[in-house]
LUMBA-936665 format. One record per residue (C-alpha): residue number from 1; x, y, z; residue in one letter. Coordinates in pm, 1 decimal. Layout:
LUMBA-936665
+-----+----------+----------+----------+------+
! pos !        X !        Y !        Z ! code !
+-----+----------+----------+----------+------+
! NUM !        X !        Y !        Z !    A !
...
+-----+----------+----------+----------+------+
This chain:
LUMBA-936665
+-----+----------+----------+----------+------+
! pos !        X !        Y !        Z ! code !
+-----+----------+----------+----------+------+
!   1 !   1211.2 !  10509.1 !  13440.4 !    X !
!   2 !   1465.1 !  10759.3 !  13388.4 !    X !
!   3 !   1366.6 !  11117.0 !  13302.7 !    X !
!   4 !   1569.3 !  11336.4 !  13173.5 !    X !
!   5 !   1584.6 !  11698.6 !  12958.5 !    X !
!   6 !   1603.1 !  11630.7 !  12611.4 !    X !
!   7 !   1695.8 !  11890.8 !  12332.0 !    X !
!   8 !   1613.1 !  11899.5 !  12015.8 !    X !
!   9 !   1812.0 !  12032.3 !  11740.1 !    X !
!  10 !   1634.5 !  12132.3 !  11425.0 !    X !
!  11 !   1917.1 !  12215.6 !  11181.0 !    X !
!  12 !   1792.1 !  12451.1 !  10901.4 !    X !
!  13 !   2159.0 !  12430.6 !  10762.0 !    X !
!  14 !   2389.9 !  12194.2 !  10659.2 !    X !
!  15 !   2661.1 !  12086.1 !  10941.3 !    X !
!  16 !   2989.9 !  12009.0 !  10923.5 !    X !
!  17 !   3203.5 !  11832.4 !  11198.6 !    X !
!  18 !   3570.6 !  11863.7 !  11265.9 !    X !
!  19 !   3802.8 !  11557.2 !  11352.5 !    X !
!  20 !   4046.0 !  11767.0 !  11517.2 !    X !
!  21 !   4304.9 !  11666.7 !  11263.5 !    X !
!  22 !   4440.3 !  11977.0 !  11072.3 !    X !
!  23 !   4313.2 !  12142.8 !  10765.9 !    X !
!  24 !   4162.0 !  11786.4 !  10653.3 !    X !
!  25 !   3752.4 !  11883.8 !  10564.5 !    X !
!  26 !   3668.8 !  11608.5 !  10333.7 !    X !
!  27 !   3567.8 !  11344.1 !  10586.4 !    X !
!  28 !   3393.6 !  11502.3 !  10890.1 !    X !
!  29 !   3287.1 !  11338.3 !  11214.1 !    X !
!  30 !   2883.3 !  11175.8 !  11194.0 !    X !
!  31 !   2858.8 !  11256.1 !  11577.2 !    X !
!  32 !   2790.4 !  11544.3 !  11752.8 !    X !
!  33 !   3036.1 !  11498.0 !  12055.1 !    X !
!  34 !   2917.3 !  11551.6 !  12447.0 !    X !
!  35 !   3269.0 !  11819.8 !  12502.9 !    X !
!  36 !   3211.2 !  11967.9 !  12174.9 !    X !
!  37 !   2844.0 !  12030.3 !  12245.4 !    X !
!  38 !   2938.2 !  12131.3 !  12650.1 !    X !
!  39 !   3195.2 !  12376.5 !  12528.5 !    X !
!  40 !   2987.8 !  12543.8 !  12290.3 !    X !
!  41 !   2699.2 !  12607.9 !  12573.2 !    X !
!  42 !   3005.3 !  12698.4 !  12824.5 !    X !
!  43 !   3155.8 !  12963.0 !  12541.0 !    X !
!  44 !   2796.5 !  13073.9 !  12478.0 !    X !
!  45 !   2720.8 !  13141.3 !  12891.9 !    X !
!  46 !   3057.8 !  13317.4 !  12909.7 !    X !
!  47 !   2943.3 !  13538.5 !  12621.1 !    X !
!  48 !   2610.6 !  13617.9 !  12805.7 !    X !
!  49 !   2675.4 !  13635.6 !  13140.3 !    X !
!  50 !   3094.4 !  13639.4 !  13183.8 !    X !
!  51 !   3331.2 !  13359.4 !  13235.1 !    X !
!  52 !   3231.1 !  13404.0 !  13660.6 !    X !
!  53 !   3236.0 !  13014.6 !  13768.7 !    X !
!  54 !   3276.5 !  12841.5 !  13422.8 !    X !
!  55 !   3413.4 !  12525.5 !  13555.0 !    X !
!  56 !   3123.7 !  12475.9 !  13822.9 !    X !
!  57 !   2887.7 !  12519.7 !  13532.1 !    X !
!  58 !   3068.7 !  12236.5 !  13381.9 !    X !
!  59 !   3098.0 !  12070.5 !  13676.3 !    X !
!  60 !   2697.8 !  12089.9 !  13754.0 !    X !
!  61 !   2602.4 !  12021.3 !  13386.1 !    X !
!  62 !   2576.3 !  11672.5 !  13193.3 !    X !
!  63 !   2498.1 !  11627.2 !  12845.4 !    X !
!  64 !   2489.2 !  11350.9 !  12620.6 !    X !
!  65 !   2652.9 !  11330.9 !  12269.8 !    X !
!  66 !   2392.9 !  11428.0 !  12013.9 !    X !
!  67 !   2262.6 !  11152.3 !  11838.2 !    X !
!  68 !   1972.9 !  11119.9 !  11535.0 !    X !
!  69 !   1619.5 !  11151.9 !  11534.6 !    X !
!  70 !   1329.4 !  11181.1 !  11335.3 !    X !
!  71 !    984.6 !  11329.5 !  11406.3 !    X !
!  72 !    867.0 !  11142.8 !  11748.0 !    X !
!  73 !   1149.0 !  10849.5 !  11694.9 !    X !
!  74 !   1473.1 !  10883.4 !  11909.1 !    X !
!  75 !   1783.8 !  10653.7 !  11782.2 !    X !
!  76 !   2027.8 !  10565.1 !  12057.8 !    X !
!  77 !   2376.7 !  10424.1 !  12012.9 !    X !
!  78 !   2449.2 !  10080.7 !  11993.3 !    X !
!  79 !   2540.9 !   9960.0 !  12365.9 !    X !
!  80 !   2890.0 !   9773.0 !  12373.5 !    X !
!  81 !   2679.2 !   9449.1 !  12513.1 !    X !
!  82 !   2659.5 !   9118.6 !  12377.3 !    X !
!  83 !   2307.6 !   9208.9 !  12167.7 !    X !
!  84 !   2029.1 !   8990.9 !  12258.1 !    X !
!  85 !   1882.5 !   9046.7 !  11963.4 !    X !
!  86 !   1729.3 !   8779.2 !  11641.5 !    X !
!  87 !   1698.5 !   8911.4 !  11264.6 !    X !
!  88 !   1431.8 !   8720.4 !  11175.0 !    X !
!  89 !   1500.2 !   8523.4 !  10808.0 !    X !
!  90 !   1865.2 !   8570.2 !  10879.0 !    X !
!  91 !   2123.6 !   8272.7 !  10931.3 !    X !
!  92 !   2386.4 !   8375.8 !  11222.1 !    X !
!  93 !   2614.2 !   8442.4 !  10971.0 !    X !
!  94 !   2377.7 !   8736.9 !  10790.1 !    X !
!  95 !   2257.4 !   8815.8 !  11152.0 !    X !
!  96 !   2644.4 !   8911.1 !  11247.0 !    X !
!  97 !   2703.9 !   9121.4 !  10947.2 !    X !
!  98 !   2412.0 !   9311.7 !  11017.1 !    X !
!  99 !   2459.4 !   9353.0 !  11390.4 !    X !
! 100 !   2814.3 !   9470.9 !  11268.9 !    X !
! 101 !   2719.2 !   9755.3 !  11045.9 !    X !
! 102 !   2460.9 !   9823.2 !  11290.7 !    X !
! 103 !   2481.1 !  10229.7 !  11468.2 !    X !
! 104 !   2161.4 !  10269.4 !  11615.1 !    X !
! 105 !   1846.4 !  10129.6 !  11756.8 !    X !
! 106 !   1525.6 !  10339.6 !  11799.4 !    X !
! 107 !   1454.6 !  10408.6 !  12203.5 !    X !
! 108 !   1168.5 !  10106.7 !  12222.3 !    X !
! 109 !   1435.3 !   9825.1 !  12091.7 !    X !
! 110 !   1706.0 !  10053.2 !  12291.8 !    X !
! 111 !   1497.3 !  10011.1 !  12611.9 !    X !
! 112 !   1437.0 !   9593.3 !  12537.9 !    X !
! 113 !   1815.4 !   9569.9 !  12505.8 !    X !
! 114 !   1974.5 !   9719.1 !  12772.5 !    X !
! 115 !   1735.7 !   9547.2 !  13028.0 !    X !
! 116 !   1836.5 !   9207.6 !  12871.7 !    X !
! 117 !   1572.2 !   9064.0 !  12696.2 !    X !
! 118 !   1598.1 !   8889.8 !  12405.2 !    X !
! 119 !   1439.9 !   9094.1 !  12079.5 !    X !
! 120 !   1329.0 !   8923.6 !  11757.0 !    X !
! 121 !   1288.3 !   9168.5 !  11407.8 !    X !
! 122 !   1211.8 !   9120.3 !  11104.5 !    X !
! 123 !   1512.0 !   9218.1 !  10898.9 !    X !
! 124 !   1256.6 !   9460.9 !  10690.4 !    X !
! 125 !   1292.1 !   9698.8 !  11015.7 !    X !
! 126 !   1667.2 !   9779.8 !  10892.0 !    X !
! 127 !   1747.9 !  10113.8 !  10753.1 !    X !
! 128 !   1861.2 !  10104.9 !  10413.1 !    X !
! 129 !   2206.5 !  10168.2 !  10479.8 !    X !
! 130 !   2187.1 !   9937.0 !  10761.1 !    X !
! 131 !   2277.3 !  10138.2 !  11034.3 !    X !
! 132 !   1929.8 !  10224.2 !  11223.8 !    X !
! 133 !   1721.5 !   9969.0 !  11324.7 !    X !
! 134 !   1351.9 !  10120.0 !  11372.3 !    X !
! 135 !   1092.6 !   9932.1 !  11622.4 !    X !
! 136 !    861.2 !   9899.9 !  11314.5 !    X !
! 137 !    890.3 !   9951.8 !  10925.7 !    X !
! 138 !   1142.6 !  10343.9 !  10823.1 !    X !
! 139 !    914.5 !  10567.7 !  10798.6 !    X !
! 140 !   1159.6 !  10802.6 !  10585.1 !    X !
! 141 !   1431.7 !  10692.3 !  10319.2 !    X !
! 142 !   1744.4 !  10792.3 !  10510.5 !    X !
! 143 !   1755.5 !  11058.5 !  10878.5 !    X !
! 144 !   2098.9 !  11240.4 !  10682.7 !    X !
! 145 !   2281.7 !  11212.7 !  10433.2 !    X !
! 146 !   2635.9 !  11355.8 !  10381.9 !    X !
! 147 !   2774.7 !  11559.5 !  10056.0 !    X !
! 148 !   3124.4 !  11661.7 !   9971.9 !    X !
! 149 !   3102.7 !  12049.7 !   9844.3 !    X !
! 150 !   3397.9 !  12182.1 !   9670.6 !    X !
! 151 !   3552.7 !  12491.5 !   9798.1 !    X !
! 152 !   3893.1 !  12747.7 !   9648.2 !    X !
! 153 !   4144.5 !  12899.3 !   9853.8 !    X !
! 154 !   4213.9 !  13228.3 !   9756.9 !    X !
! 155 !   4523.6 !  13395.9 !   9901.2 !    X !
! 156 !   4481.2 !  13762.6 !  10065.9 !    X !
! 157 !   4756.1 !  13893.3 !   9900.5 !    X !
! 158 !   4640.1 !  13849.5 !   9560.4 !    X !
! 159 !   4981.7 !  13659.1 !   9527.2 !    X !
! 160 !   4984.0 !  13275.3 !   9398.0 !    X !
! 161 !   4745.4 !  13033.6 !   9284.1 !    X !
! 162 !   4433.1 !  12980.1 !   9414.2 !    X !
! 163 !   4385.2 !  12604.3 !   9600.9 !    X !
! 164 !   4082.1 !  12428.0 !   9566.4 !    X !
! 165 !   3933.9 !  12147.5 !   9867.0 !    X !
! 166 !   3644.6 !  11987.6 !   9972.2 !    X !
! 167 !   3378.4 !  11991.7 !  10288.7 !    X !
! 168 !   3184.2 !  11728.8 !  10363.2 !    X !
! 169 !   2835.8 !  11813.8 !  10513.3 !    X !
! 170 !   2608.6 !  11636.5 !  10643.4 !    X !
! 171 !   2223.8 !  11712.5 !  10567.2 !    X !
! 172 !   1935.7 !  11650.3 !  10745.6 !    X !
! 173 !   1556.1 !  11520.8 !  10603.4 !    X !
! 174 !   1235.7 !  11739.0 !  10656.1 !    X !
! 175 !   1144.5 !  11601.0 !  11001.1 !    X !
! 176 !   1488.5 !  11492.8 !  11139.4 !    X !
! 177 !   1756.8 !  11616.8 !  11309.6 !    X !
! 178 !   2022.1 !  11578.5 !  11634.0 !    X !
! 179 !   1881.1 !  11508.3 !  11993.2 !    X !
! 180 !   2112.3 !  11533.4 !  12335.4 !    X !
! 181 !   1987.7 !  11492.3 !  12678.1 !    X !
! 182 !   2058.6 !  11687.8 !  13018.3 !    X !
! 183 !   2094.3 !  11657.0 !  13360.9 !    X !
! 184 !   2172.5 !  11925.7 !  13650.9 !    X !
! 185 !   1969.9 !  11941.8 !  13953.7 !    X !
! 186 !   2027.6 !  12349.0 !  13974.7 !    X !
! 187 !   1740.9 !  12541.5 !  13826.9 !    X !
! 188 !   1973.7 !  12857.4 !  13724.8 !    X !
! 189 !   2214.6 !  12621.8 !  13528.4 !    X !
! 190 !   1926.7 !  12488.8 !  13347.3 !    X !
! 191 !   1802.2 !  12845.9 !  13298.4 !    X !
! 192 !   2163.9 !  12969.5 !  13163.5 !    X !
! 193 !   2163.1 !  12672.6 !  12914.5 !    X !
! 194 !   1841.0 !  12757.2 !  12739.5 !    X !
! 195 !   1950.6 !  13114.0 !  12736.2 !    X !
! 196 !   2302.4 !  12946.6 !  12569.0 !    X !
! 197 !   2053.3 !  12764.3 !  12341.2 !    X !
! 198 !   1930.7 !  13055.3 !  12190.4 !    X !
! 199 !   2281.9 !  13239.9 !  12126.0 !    X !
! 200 !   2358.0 !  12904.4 !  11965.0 !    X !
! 201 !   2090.6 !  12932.5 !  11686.5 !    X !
! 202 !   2193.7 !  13274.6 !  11586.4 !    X !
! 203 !   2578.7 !  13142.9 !  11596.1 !    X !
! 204 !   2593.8 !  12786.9 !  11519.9 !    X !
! 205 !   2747.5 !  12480.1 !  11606.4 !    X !
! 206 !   3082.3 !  12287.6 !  11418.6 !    X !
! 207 !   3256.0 !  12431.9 !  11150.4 !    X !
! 208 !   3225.0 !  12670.9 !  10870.6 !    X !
! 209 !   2981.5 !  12876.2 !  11056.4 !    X !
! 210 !   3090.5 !  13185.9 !  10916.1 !    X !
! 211 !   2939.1 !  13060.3 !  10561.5 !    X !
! 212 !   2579.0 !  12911.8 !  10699.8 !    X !
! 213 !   2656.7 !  12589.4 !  10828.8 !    X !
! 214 !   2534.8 !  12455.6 !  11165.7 !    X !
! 215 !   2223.5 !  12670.9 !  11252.7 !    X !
! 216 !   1910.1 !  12554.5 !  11397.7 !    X !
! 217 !   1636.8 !  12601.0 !  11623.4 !    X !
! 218 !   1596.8 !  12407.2 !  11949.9 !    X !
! 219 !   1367.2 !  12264.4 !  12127.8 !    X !
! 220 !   1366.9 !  12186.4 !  12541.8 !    X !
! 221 !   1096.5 !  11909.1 !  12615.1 !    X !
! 222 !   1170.8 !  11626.8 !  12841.8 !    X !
! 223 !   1240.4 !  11245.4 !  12722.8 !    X !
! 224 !   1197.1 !  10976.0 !  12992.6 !    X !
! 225 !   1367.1 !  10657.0 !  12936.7 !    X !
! 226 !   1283.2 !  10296.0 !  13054.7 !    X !
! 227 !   1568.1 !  10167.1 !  13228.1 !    X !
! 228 !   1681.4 !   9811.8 !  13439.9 !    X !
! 229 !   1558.3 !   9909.8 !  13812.4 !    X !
! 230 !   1846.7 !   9643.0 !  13936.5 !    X !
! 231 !   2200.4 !   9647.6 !  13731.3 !    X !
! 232 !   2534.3 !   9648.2 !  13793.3 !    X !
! 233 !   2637.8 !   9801.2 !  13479.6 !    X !
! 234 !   2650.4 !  10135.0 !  13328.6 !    X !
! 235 !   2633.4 !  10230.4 !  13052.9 !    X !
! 236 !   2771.0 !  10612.1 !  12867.1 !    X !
! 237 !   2577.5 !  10845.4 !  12628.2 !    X !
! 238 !   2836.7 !  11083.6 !  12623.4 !    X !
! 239 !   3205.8 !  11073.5 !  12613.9 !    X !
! 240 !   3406.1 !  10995.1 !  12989.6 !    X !
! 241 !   3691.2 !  11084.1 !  13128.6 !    X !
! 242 !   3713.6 !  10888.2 !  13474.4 !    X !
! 243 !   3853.2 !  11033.2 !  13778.9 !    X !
! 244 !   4188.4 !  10836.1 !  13817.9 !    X !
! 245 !   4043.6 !  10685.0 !  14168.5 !    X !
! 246 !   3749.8 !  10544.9 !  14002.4 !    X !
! 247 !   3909.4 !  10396.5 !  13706.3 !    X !
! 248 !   4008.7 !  10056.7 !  13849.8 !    X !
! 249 !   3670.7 !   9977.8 !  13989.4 !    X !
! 250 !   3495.9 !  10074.5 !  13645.6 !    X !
! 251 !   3714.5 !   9843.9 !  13432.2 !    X !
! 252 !   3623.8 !   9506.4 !  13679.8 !    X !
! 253 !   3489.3 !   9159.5 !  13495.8 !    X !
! 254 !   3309.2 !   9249.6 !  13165.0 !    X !
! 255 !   3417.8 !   9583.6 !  13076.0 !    X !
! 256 !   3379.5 !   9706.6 !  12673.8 !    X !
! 257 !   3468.9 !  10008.2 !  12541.4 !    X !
! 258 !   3622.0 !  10241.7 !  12236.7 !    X !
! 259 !   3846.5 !  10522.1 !  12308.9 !    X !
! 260 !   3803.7 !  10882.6 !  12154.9 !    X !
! 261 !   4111.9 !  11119.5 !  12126.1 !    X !
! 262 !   3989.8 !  11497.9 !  12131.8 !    X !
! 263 !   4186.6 !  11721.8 !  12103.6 !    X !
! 264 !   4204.8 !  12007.8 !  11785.6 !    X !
! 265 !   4227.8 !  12400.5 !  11764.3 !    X !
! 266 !   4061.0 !  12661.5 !  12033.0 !    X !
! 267 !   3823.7 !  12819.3 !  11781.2 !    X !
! 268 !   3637.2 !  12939.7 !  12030.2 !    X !
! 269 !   3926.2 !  13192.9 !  12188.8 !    X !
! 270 !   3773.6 !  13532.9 !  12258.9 !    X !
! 271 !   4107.8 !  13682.8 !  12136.9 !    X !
! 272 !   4160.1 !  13615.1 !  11772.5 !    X !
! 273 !   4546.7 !  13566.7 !  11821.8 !    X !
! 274 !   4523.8 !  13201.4 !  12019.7 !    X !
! 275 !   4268.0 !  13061.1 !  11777.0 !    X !
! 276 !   4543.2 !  12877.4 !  11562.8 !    X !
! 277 !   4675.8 !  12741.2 !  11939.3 !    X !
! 278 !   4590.8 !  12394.1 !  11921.6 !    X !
! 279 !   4448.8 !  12262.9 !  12272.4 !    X !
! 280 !   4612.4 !  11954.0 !  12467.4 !    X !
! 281 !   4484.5 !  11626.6 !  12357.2 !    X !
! 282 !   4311.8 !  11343.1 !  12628.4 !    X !
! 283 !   4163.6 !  11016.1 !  12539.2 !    X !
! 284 !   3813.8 !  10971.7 !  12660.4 !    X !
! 285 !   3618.1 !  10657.7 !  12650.2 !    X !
! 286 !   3320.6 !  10681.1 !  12332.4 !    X !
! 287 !   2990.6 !  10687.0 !  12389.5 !    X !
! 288 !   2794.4 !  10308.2 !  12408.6 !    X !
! 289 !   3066.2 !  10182.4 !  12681.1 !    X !
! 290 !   2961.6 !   9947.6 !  12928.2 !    X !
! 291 !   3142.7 !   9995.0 !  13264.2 !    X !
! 292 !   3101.5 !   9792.5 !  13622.3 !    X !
! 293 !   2929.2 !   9989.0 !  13828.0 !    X !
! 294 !   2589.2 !  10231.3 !  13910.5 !    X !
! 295 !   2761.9 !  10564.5 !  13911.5 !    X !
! 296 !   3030.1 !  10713.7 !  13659.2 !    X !
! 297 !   3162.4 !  11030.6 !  13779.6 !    X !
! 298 !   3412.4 !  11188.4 !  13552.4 !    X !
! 299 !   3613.2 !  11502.3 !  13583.6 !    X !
! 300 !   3617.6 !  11864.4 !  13393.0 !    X !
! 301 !   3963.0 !  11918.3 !  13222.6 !    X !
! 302 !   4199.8 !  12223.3 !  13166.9 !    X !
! 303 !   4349.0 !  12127.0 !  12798.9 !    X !
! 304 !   4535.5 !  12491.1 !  12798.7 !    X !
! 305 !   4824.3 !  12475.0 !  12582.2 !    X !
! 306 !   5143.9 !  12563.9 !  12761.9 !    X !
! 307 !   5165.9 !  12908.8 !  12612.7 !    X !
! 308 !   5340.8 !  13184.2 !  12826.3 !    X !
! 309 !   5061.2 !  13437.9 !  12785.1 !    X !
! 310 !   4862.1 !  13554.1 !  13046.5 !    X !
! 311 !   4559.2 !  13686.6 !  12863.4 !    X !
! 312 !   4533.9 !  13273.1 !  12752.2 !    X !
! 313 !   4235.6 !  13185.7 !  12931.9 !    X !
! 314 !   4146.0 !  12798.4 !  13050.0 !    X !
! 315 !   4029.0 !  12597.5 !  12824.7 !    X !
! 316 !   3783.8 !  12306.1 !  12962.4 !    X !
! 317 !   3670.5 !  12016.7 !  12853.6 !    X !
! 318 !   3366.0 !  11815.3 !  13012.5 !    X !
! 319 !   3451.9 !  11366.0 !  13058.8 !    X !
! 320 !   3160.1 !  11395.4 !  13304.1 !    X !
! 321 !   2910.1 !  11150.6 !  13116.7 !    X !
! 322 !   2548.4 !  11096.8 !  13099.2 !    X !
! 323 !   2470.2 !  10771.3 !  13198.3 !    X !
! 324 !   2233.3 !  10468.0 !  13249.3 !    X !
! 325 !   2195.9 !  10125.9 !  13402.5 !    X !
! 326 !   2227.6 !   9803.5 !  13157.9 !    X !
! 327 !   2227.9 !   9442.0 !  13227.5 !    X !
! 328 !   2509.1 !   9300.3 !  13135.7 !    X !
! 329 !   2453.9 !   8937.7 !  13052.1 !    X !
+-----+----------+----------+----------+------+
């Protein structure tokens, strides 16, 4: 059993999620990144208590990507593993396609799955879009759902015509909303981050904050998690950025994983006049990667642009990942 803080993110808004790629709104990212979420707390702390020892707040915190829940039911992401799992009523050929198109699986499948054990559900347990897969029968239609709002352009100047494009939200039923988990064994960094929490609610997370999206209200409880006592596998819940010593030994036998490129603007700058700078971009491996090996380490990043300005201050970037033990069959 692991244990570990959990937060809860109640969004009273709708929230949209940058890709990173430009002025492009339309499509926005489903998932609530582990660097974008880091970053926020980090630009929050420096707000609160100055930017004194930023990167060993990094360096002592952990969190997970943010991924959906509703009510008392936690979804995790879909472990890069061969799934042990049986659709019951479904040839193998059904069973694929829906183990394709599957996302999630809620934490009492999740905690069957990574310890190896073979799982047999009826296919009525399926989500309607296919994408969660609940330990009983949905007990709500869909967690979010996403809507493209239509937005105008309207130059300062008065001068041209204005340009119309389009947001896409994503909006959250009564009852549900984003979870991440945290780990730090130093009381005051825990104590800085639910002070962070709270500047977050009143300033919001992703973009278009400025016109009501991506408030909430959070809440700190504690989530333990059933996990293999004996693996040698690990698995992320965040996105990693290995340590180039450690990467050989991680990517041994039966390695599977995605890779994320981050990268984007520094909209957090405390001077206004860097905040088209666009940072350096890294690849990180996604969240759900399985990796040989009981411990993941991962580094904290400087992607500061090369801009010859002094008053251009760091800009970091957590790859140290939340992790847990699968078995890898």
């Amino acid at each position: 059993m692991k244990t570990f803080h959990c937060v809860k993110l109640n969004f009273s808004s709708p929230l949209h999620l940058g890709r990173g790629i430009g002025e492009t709104y339309d499509t926005g990212s489903k998932l609530l990144h582990s660097d974008t979420l880091s970053a926020a707390l980090a630009s929050a702390r420096v707000q609160l208590f100055g930017d004194k020892n930023l990167k060993d707040y990094l360096e002592s915190l952990r969190v997970s990507s943010a991924f959906p829940f509703f009510e008392n039911h936690f979804f995790f992401p879909k472990p890069m593993l061969k799934l042990n799992l049986e659709i019951e009523g479904q040839d193998e050929h059904l069973q694929n396609k829906s183990l394709k198109k599957l996302e999630y699986l809620e934490q009492p499948l999740f905690e069957q799955v990574i310890s190896g054990k073979l799982v047999a559900v009826p296919e009525n347990r399926f989500s309607e879009n296919k994408k969660y897969l609940w330990a009983d029968k949905p007990v709500v239609k869909n967690i979010l759902k996403t809507e493209v709002q239509q937005r105008v352009t309207v130059p300062r100047d008065g001068q041209g015509d204005s340009v119309p494009y389009y947001v896409e939200r994503l909006f959250f039923s009564d009852g549900a909303g984003l979870f991440f988990l945290m780990e730090t064994e130093n009381e005051q960094i825990l104590h800085e981050t639910e002070v962070a929490l709270k500047y977050l609610e009143d300033t919001g997370l992703g973009t278009d904050r400025t016109v009501g999206n991506g408030f909430f209200n959070a809440e700190v409880t504690t989530l333990q998690l059933s996990v293999p006592s004996t693996s040698n596998h690990s698995m992320t819940l965040s996105l990693f950025c290995p340590a180039k010593e450690e990467l050989s030994g991680l990517l041994k036998g039966d390695a599977a994983y995605l890779m994320e490129k981050r990268g984007g603007f520094i909209a957090g700058a405390s001077e206004e006049q860097f905040r088209h700078l666009r940072k350096k971009s890294v690849f990180m491996f996604s969240e759900g990667a399985v990796f040989h090996g009981n411990t993941l380490s991962g580094k904290v990043l400087n992607l500061r642009p090369q801009w010859d300005d002094e008053k251009l201050h760091p800009v970091y970037r957590s790859g140290k990942p939340v992790f847990i033990p699968v078995v890898n069959q």
